[in-house]
N, C-alpha and C positions, 0 to 999 in steps of 0.2 A: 655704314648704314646709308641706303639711299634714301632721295626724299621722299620717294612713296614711304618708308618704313618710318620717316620722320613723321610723315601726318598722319600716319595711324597711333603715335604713340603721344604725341599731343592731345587727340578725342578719348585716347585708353587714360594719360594721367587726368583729364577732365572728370570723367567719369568714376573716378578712382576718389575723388573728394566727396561722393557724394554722402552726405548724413542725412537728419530731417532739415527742411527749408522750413525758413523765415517768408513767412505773409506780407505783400506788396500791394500796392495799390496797382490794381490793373485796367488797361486800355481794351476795348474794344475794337479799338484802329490801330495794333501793336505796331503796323507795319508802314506807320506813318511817321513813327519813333525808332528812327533801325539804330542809333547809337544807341538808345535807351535800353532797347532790347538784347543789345549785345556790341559790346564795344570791337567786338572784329569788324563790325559792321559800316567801323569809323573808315569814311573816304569810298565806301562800296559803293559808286555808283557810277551813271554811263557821262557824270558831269564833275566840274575842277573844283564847285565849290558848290552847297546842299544848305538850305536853314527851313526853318520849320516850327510853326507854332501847333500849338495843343491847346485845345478846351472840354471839361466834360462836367457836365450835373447829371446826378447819379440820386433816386431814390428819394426825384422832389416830391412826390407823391405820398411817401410815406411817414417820414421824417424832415427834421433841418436836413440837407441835400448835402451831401460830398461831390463837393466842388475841386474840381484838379486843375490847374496850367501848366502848363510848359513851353517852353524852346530852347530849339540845338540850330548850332550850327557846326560844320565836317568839311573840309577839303584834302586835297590830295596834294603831295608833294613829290612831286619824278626827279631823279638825278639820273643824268647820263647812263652811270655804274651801276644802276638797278635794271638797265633795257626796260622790258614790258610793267615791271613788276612799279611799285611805288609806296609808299607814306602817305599815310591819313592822322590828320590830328582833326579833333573836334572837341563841344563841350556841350552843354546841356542845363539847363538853370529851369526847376519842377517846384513849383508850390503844391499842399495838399490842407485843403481844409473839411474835416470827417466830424458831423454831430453836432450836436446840441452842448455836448463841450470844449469846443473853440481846439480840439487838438488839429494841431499844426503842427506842417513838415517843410521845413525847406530844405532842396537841395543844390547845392553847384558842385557839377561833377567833368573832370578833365578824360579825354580820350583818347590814346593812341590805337596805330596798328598796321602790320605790317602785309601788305596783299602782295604776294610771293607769284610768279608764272613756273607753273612745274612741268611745262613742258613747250616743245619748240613751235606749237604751234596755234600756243598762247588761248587755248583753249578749258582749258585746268588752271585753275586760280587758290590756294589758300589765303586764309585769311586769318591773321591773327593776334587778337588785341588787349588791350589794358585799361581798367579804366577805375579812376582814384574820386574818392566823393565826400566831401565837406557835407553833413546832415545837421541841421538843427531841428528839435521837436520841444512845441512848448505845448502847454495847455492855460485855459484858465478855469482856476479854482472856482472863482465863485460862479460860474455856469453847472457846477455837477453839486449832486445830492449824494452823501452817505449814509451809510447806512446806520448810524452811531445819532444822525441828526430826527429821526424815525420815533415818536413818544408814545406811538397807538393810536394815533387818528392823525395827524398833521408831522409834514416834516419841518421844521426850523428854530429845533435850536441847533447851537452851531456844533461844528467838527473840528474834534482829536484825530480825525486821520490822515491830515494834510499831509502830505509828502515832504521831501527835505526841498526839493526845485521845482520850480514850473520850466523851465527853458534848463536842454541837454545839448549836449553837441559831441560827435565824434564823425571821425574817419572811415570809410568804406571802401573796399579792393574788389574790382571784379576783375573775370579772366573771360575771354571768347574765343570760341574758335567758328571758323565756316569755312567752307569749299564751295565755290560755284565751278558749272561745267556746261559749256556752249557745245552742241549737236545739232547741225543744221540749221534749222529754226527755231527750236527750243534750247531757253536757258535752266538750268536743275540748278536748286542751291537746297544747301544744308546747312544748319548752324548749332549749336549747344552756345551758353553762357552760366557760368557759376558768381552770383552774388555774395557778398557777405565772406570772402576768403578769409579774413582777421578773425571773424566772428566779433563781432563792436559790442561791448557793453551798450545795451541801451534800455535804462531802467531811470524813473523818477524818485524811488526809493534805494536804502542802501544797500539792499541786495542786491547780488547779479545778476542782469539776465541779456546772458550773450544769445546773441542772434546766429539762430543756425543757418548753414547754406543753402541757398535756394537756387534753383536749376530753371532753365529755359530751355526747350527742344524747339525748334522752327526750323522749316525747310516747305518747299513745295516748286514748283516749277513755272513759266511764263510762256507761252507759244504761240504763234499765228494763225489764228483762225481764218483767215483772208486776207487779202491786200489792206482791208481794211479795221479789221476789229482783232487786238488780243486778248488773249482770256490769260488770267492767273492766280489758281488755285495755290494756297497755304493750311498751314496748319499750324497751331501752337500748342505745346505742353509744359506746362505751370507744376513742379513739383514743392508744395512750400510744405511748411510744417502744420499738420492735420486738414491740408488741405492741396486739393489740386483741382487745375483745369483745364480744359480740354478747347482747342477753337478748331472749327474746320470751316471753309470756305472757298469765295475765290469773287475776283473783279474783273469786269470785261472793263478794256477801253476800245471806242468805236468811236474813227473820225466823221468828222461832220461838216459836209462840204467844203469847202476851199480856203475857208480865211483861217485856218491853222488853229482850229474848236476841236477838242477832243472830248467826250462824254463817257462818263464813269457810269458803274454799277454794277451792283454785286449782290449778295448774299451770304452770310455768316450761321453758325451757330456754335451758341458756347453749352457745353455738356448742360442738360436738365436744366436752363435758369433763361437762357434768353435766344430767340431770332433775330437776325440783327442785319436788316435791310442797309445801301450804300446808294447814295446820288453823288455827283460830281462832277465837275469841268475843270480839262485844261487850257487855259490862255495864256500866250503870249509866258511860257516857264513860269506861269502862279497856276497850281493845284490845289483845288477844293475841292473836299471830300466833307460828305455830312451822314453819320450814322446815327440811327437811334433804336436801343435792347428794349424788344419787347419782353415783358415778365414773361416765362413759362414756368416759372417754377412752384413750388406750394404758395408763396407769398402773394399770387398773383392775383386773388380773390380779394387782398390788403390793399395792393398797388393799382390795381385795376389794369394788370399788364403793363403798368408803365415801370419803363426803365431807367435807361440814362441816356443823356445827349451826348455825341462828340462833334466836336467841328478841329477839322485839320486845315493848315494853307502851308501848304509848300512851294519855296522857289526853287530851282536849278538854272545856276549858271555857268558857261565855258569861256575861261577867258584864251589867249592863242600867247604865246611864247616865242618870238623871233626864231632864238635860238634851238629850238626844239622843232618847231617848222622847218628851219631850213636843214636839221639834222634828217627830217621825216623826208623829204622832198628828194633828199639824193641817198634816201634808201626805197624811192619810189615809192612809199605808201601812203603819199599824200591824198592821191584820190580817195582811197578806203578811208584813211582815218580822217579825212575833215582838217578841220580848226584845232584841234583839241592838242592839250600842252604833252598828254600822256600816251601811249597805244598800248591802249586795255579796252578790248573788245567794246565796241558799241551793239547792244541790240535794238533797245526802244527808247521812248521820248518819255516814259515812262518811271521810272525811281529818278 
């Protein structure tokens, strides 16, 4: 079997998992969380080492506000015996705090992955990852009302329905795959990830309620609009259980004059529920990106259009490699590839 026949059959068992998906708390700036999104994702970039924080308030308008954090950090790891191809390890640590009863999620999750060159001229890349996840979810009791505490005009007296635990903990498996592919000036990528492979028990009471798999589709493309500005449209599909969703969009970056300023913005939209404008600058490898969902949906007359906040900062850094330099240098391609420990295509200053 050659490799083309191998990476079709890695996207066919992918797809071949699929049941109903398990509901996640989702980003509006997915793609500012690329191991989050899919752990093939782990080390996918045009630098040696990637971290990246997260922030989002979500629905201050209507309610106590779902508040999310995070940060990952990803690097790449090249040996000799792999040529173009490399290792990515990264991790990822997501707080989640939803409602007016203090439930809470924590997670720290480990990530591998393997970026493959399938061909000689290192233009076809698969990508293909792992990623293992420590979850805790607690809540607290006396924030919520039952319905048992309800007498016909006032609630409090107290509740027979407390659960056996406030605080759960297990294990998570995810699987990724993606293929990026360089043409001229444009770069194409495609991705799937499958969450929840184990299916986790995750229930407060003694029942089970294993979590079904939940699916990720992203891909879209990056290209040159001029010397000076590229545009890069994506898209996301969310298949969870009784629920999915749809993102489409894209980010222009545009330099800005000579001291090494580069300027974001974009536009988004998530099926039926929000537009979702993007500003942002790069300096000196820290990226800031700031999104905020406007309501479109029925709720919007509640919210008054208002949505949720995100703020991203991202650094990339390249450190150089003696030994990896002087290998590049007496195979000539030191001018093409720079500094860099690896040779895996560079296109922009950009992920």
């Amino acid at each position: 079997m050659n490799k083309y026949k191998i990476l079709f059959s890695v996207f066919i068992t992918l797809l071949g998992l699929k049941s109903i998906s398990a509901q996640q708390v989702y980003s509006s700036q997915f793609y500012a969380m690329p191991i989050y999104l899919n752990p093939a994702l782990t080390g996918n970039s045009d630098y040696n080492i990637r971290a990246g924080v997260n922030y989002r308030n979500q629905w201050n308008s209507v309610t106590t506000p779902f508040v999310s954090q995070a940060a990952y950090v990803d690097g790449k790891l090249g040996f000799p015996y792999l040529g173009a191809s490399w290792l990515g390890v990264g991790g990822v640590i997501f707080t989640d705090k939803a409602g007016t009863g203090g439930l809470k999620t924590n997670q720290v999750m480990l990530t591998t992955s393997l970026n493959k060159s399938l061909n000689k001229g290192n233009t076809l890349f698969f990508h293909g990852g792992l990623g293992v996840e420590l979850v805790n979810k607690s809540v607290d009791y006396n924030k919520l009302v039952f319905g048992d505490q309800w007498d016909g005009e006032i609630f409090g007296d107290p509740t027979e329905e407390l659960p056996e635990t406030q605080s759960l903990f297990y294990l998570d498996i995810s699987l990724g795959g993606a293929v990026t592919y360089f043409r001229a000036k444009t770069k194409y990528f495609f991705g799937v990830a499958v969450s929840h492979i184990n299916q986790p028990n995750e229930s407060f009471y003694e029942i089970t309620n294993n979590l079904k798999r939940s699916y990720n589709f992203h891909g879209g493309l990056e290209t040159k609009l001029s010397p000076r500005i590229y545009i890069k449209p994506q898209f996301l599909y969310k298949d969870e259980v009784l629920n999915t969703e749809f993102m489409l969009g894209a980010n222009c970056s545009m330099e800005a004059g000579k001291k090494g300023l580069i300027l974001y913005y974009g536009l988004w939209y998530r099926n039926k529920e929000d537009i979702i404008p993007t500003v942002g600058f790069l300096k000196k490898r820290f990226k800031f990106i700031l999104s905020y969902d406007v309501d479109v949906s029925a709720l919007k007359t509640t919210s008054a259009s208002k949505g949720g906040l995100e703020i991203s900062l991202t650094y990339n850094y390249n450190y150089s490699n003696s030994r990896d330099l002087k290998r590049l240098e007496r195979k000539k391609k030191s001018k093409k590839l720079g500094t860099k420990a690896i040779s895996c295509p560079k296109f922009t200053n950009e992920d």
